[in-house]
N, C-alpha and C positions, 0 to 999 in steps of 0.2 A: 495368512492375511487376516486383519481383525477386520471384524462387521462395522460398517460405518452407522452413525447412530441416523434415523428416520426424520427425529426432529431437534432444531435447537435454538441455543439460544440468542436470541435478539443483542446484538451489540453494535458497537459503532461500527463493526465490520462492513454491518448490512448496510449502515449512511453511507460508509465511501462506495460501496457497491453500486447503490442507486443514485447518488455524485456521477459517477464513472459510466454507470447508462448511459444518463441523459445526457451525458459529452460524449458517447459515441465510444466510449474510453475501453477495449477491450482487456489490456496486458498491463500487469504489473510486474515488476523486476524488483528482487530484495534478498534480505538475510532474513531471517527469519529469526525471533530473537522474544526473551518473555516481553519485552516493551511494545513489541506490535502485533504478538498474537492474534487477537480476534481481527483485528485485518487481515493479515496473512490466512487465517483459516476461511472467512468469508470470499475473499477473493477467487483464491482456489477452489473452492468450490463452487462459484457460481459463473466466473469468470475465468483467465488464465493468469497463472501465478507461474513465472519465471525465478528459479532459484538460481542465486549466483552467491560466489564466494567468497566475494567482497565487499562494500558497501560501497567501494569508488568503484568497481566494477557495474556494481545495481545501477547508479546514475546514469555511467557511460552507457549502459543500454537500453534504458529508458531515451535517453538523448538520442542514439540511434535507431529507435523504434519512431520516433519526435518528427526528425528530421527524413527518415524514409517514407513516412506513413502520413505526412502532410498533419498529422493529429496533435496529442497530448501524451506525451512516456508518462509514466507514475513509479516513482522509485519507494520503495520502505524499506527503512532503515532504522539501529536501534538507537537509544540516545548515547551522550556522552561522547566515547569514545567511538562509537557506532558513525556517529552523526559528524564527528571529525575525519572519519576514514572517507567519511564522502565528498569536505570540502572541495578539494581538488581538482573531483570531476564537476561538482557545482561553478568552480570558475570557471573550467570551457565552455558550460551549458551556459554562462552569462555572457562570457565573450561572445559566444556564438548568436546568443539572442534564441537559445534555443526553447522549446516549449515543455520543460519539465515541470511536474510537480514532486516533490519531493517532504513524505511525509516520514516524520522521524518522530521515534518515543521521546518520551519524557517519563522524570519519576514523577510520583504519584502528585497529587495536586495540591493533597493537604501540607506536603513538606517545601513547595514553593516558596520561595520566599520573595514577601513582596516587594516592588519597588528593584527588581534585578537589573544586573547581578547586583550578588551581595555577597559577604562571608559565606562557604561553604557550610552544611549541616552536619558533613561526614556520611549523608545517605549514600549508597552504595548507588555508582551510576551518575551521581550527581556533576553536574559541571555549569555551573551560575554562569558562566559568560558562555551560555549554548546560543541566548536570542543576539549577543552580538554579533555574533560568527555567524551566523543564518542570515544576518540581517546584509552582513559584507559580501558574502556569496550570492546571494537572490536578490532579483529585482523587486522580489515582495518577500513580507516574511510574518508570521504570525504566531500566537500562541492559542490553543484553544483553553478555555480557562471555565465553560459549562461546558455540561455536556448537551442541554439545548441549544448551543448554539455552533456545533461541528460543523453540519452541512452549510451552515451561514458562513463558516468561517472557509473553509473547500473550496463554496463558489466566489468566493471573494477573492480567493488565492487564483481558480482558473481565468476568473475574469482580467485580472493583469494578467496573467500568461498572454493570454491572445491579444492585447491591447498593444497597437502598436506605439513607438517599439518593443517587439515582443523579448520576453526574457522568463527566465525559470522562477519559482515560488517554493519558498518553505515553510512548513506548518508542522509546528512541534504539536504531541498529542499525548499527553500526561497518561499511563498503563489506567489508572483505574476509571478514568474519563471513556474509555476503549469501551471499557465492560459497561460503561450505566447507560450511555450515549445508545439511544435506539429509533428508528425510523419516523417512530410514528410519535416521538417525544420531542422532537423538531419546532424549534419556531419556525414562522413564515419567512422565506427569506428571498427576494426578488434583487438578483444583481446581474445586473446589465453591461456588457462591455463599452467602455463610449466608441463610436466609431471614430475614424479619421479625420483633422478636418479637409475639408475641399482647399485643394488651391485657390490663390487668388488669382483675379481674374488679370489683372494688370500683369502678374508674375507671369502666366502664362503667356501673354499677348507678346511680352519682351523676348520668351526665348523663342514662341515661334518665330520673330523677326529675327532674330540671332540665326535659327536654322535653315530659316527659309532664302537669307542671302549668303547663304554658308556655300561657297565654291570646293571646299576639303573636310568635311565633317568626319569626326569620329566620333562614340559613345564608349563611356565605360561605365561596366555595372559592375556594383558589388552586391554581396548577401541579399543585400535589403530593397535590391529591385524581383526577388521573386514574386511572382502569380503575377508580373507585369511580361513575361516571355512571350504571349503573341506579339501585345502593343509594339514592344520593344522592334520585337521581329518587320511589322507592317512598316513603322517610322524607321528604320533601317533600310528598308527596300526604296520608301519612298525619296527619301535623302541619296543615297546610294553610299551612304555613312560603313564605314567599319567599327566592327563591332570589340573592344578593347575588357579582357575580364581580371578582376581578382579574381584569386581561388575560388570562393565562394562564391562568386558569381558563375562561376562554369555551369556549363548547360541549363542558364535560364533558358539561351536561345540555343538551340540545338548546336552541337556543335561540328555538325557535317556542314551547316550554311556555310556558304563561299566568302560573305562578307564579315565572319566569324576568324578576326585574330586570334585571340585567347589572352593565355594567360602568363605573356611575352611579352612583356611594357617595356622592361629595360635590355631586352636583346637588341645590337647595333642599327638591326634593319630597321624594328619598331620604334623606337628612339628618332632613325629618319623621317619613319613616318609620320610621327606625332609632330617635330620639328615642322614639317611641311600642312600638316592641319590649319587649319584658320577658325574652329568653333572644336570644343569640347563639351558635350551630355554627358556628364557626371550623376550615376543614380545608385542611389543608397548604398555609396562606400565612403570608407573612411579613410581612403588611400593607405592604406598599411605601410611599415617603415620598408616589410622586403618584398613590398611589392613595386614601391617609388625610388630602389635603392636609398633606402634613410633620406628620402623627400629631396632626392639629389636630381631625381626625373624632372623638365623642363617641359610641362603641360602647355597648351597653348594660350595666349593671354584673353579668348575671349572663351570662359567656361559658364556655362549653365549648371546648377548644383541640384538635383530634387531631393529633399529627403526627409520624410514623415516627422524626422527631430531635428527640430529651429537649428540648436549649436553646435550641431555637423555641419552644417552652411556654411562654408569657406572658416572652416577653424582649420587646413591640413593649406592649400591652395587658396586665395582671393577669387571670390566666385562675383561674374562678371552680372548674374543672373539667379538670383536662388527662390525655387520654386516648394514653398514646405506643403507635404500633402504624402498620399499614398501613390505609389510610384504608379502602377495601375491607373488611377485613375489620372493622375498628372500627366504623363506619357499620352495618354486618349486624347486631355486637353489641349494638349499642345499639338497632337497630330490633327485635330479636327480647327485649328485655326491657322494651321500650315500655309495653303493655298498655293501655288505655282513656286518650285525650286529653282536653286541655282547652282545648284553642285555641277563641278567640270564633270564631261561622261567619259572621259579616264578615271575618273577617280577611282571605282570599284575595281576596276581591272587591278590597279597600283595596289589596293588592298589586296585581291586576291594572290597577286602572287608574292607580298610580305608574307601574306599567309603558309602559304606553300612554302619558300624558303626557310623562315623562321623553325618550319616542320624536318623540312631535309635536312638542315645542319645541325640539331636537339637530335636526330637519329642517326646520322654517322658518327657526331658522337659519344654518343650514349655504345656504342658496341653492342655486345652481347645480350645487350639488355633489348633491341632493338626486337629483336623474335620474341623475345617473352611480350614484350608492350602489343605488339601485333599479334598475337598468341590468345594475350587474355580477350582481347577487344572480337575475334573471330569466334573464342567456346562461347562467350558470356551472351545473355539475350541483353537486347538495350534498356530494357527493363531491371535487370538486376544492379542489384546495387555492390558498389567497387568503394567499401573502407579502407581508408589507409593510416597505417602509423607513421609516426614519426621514422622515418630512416630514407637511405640515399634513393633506392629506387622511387618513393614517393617523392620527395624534395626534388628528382633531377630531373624524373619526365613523368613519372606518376601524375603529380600536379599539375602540369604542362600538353605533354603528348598524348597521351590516353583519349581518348575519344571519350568526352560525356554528351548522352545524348538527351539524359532529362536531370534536372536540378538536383531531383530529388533519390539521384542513385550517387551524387558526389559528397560524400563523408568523409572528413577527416577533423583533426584537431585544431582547428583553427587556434587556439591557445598557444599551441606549441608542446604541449605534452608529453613524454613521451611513454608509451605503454596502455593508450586509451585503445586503440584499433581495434585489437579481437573482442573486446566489450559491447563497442557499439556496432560492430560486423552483426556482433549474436542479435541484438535487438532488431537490428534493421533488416534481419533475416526471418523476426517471429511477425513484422511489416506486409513484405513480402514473401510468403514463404513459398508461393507457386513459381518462384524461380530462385538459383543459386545467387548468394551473397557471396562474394571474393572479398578476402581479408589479406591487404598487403603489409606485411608485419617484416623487422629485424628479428634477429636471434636475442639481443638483446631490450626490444621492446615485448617481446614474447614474453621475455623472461621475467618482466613488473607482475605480469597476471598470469606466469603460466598454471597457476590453480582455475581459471575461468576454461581452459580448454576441457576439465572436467565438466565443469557446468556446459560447455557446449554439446560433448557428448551425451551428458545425460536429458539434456533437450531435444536432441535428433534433428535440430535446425539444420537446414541444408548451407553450411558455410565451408567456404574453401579457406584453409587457413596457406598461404603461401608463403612461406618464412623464406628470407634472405640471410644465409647463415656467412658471414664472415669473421665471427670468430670477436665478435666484440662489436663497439662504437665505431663504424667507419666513419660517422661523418668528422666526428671529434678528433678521428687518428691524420684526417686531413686537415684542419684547421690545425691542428699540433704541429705538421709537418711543414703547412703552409710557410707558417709565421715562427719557425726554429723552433717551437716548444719542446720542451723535455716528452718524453712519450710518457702519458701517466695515464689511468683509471681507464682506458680505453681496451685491454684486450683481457676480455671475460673469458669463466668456465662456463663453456657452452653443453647444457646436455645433449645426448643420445636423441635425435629428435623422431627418431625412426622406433627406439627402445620404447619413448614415451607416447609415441600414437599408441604403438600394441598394448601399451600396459592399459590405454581408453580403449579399446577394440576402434579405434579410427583407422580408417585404409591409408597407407603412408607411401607415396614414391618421392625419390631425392632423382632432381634431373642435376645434369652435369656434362656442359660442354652441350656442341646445338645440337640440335634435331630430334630433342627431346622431350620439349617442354607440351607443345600442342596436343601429344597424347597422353602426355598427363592428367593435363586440362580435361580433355574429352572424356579421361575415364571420373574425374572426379564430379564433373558437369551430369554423368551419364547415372553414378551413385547417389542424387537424389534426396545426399546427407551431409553430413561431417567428415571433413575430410583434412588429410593434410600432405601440403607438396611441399618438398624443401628442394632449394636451389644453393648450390655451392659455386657463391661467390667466385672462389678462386677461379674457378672452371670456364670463367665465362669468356667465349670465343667470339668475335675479338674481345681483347681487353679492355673494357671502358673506359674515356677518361673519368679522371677525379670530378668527382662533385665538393665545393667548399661553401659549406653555410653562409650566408651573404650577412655577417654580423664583422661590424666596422671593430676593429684592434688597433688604439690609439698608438701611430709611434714615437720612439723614445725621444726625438727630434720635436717633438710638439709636446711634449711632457713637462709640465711646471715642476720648478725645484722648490 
């Protein structure tokens, strides 16, 4: 082991350090690379510096450090080709509105050229359309161009992060700007988030009259009504409203609550039930195409809209009532000018047991899969957080049946990606690390990053990695099967997955057929680390039905010649 040196030297490492302070900001995620060095060295040393092996890997766990830890991820990365490897995951972190900052190298300053892009120099590394591609990925995006003015340029970048609507930021940082750039050579530099604005008053007075003679109310939230899950919760009791979620919106409000549908809009019961509503509370979604069946769902014709951004307001549905503001606080609004309801007092009951049924029928049949879904929700504490990839388990009832009990333990790709999951498992593990993080992954979404399970090992994050091995793309071998397709590109070489824990020293059990899975769990919940359980598909007792991706396949009957 070498002797680390006593003292050194002042670089821009030390700006994002004390950036990253005063935002509370503990953990960075990156490659490590000569274009970021003195970050990565300062980091690590004064803070926590997460290696990963990828640079779309770094993002996605920074994103899920983001998204668990209610905070800021910090991803670094190197340029050029570095800073392309990360696009990828920059667009879920934008889709999802998530709170990254992502700092990437740059070649040196003097070789810039101005007025970019432009003709290339032939500098090694170099790539002239870097600021347009940062600029299409991030909500914000910048170039540091002194090196007094870094931490000006940082906090300008966190500052849109947190501004609602929130979204990720990238800030290119030229290598030799790294090394001159120092703490105390800093301009002044005061940036302020703007806050939200207040709803208006008239807006609000409309939907509580909407709510308030509402005899059938239901609400749906997406994403963008988090840190509004008491309000939500109080204005639901008081209505006797059901409570209607995208993905993203799962467990703002708990989702043990009785008046807690989920995430089951287009199931036949729910469809009934919506049909029979008379007011719909719409907050901060944007009705998704698979979440509306391709906007096929029939909402009720009187909708209230809230949503921090004006032209989400009836751009998906006609909103009868659109309330622009923070969900939070518009939610308060509205419930403190409520005054005496009119909701029938069946109504909740007719909720609750959509609720219940919608659950019974998702678990007879789902099969096999039903013990594991009841499985993980008994090891896991409700505090842990449950990432999931892209694949069927997740898609069928993962997203659906699973119990989430707080917003901020529900992770997955909202993009649609596939291969993010064990990335942002890692991150959202180094969040919370006083409990296990479950990572529900394919064989085949594994397989995007199976170089990250080293990086999870050599972390000693406590993640349960639970691979679904079926020997390829299931969902794609359904959709091929559905609609006559040729069977193609769908059945992979699946490694040894039991070979390749041992070669990490990761604890490995493969369950197979039932009665299996729960002491899995317990022993991996019990190890306190990295871990990895595989389940063999085939094995699964009973047999589950097929799950088929809810994407519309034009037929040849409606086909223009």
């Amino acid at each position: 082991m070498t002797d680390q040196p006593t003292h050194h030297r002042r670089t821009g490492g030390d700006v994002l350090v004390e950036v990253m302070r005063r935002h509370g900001i503990t953990h960075a995620f990156g490659v490590v690379s000569i274009h970021n060095l003195p970050l990565v060295e300062a980091v690590d040393r004064d803070l926590t510096f997460v290696e990963m092996r990828h640079e779309a890997a770094a993002v996605n766990a920074a994103d899920g450090f983001a998204r668990a830890s209610g905070g800021i991820g910090v991803a670094l990365t190197s340029t050029g080709t570095g800073a392309g490897n990360a696009a990828g995951s920059m667009v879920e972190a934008l889709t999802a509105g998530s709170r990254v900052l992502h700092i990437t190298g740059q070649i040196e300053s003097e070789h810039l050229a101005p007025g970019r892009p432009a003709p290339s120099r032939g500098v090694i590394h170099e790539f002239p359309g870097q600021p347009r591609m940062l600029d299409a990925i991030s909500a914000h995006a910048a170039t540091i161009t002194d090196a007094k003015d870094a931490a000006a340029e940082l906090e300008t970048a966190i500052a849109r992060i947190v501004t609602a609507p929130s979204g990720p930021a990238s800030v290119e940082w030229p290598t030799d700007l790294q090394y001159l750039a120092t703490p105390e050579g800093q301009r002044p530099a005061e940036v302020t988030a703007p806050a939200a604005a207040a709803p208006l008053a008239e807006s609000v007075a409309a939907a509580a009259e909407l709510l308030r003679t509402a005899r059938s109310p239901l609400i749906w939230l997406g994403g963008g009504a988090a840190g509004a899950g008491d309000a939500v919760a109080e204005l639901a009791r008081r209505l006797g409203a059901g409570i209607l979620t995208s993905n993203s919106g799962r467990g703002i409000v708990d989702e043990a609550d009785p008046l807690v549908v989920g995430n089951f809009a287009t199931t036949a019961a729910v469809r009934a039930l919506i049909d029979d509503a008379d007011v719909l509370l719409a907050i901060g979604t944007h009705f998704r195409s698979n979440e509306t069946a391709s906007y096929s769902l029939r909402l009720p014709q009187q909708l209230i809209q809230i949503d921090v951004e004006p032209t989400t307001v009836g751009r998906v549905y006609p909103a009868s009532v659109g309330v622009v503001g923070d969900a939070d606080a518009s939610v308060r609004a509205i419930t403190e000018h409520l005054g005496a309801v009119s909701a029938d007092e069946d109504w909740p009951a007719r909720v609750s047991e959509v609720r219940d049924r919608v659950r019974a029928d998702l678990t007879g049949y789902i099969g096999g899969y039903a013990e594991i879904c009841s499985a993980i929700r008994a090891a896991l504490p409700a505090e842990s957080v449950i990432a999931r990839d892209v694949t069927i388990p997740s898609s069928q009832w993962g997203n659906r049946l699973l119990p989430i009990h707080d917003r901020a333990t529900n992770i997955f790709p909202l993009g649609g990606g596939i291969g993010q999951g064990l990335a942002m498992g890692i991150g959202a593990a180094h969040a919370r690390p006083d409990v296990p993080t479950l990572v529900i992954v394919g064989d085949g979404g594994l397989a995007v990053h199976l170089g990250e399970l080293a990086s999870l090992a050599g972390s000693g994050a406590p993640v349960i990695v639970l691979v679904f091995n079926d020997g390829g793309y299931g969902v794609l071998r359904n959709m091929q099967e559905k609609n006559g397709f040729r069977r193609s590109g769908v059945d992979l070489y699946t490694p040894r997955f039991d070979l390749l824990a041992a070669s990490m020293d990761l604890p490995y059990r493969l369950v197979q057929g039932a009665g299996s899975i729960a002491t899995a769990l317990e022993h991996a919940v019990a190890h306190r680390g990295p871990s990895v359980i595989e389940v063999d598909v085939e094995a699964l007792d009973p047999v589950p039905g097929p799950f088929v991706p809810p994407v519309h396949v034009p037929s040849a009957a409606g086909a223009r010649s």
